[in-house]
N, C-alpha and C positions, 0 to 999 in steps of 0.2 A: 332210476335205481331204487328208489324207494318205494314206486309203483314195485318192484319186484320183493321186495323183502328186505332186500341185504342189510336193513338197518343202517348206511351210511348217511348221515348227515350231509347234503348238496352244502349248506353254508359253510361246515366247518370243514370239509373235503378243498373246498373254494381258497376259504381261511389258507390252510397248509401248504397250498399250493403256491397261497401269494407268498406265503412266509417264507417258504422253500426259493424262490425268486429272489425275495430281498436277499437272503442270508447268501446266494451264488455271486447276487451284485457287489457285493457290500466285498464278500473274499476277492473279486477281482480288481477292484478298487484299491482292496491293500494291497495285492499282488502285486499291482501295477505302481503303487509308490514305494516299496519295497526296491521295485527292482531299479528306479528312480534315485535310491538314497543310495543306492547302491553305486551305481553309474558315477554321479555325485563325488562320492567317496573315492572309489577308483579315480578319478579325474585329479581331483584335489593331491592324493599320492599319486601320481606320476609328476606333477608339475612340482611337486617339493623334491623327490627324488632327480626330477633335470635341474633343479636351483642346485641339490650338494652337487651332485656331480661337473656341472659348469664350476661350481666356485673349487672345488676341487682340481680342476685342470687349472683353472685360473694362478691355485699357488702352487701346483709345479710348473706351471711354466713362467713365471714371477720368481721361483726357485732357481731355475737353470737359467733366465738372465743372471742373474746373480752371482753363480757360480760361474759362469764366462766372464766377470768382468773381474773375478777373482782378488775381491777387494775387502768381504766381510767372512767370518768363519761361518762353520756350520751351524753353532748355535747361535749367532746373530741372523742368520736366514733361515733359520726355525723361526727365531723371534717374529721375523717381520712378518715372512709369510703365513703363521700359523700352524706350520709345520711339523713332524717331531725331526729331532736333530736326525735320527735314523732314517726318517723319509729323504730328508737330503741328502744324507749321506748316500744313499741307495743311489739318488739323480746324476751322480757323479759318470757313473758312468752308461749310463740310459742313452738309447737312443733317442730323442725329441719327436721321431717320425714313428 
């Protein structure tokens, strides 16, 4: 090319070329832990979101023993359970199935 005229530099033409490789590498490298931290994350909230929801079934159905054995009121099995009195009250006449 420079036998021709065009005035381009082979080294720095060379140079830009490498530089243009790094900079491709380097973005799919982040790309690639991006979507990693991402995975990660998603991961982390679904397994908090199955922990409330188990422990959430856990005290209504800790709720509705309780209410079948028909021995503490409503706001003593709020208390116990965690409940609010209105959730119990609701259990009263819920199906279990």
């Amino acid at each position: 090319m420079q036998r021709l005229g065009a005035g381009i530099n082979l080294t720095e033409l060379n140079s830009l070329m490498e530089d243009r490789d790094m900079l491709a590498e380097n973005l799919e490298n982040w790309a690639k832990k991006e979507r990693q931290e991402g995975r990660q994350e998603g991961r982390q909230e679904g397994r908090q979101e199955g922990e409330q929801l188990g422990t959430e079934k856990t005290q209504r159905a800790t709720a509705r023993n309780l209410i079948k054995l028909g021995v503490l009121s409503d706001e003593q099995i709020a208390g116990v359970t965690g409940l609010t009195v209105d959730e119990v009250r609701a259990l009263h006449g819920e199906d279990p199935h």
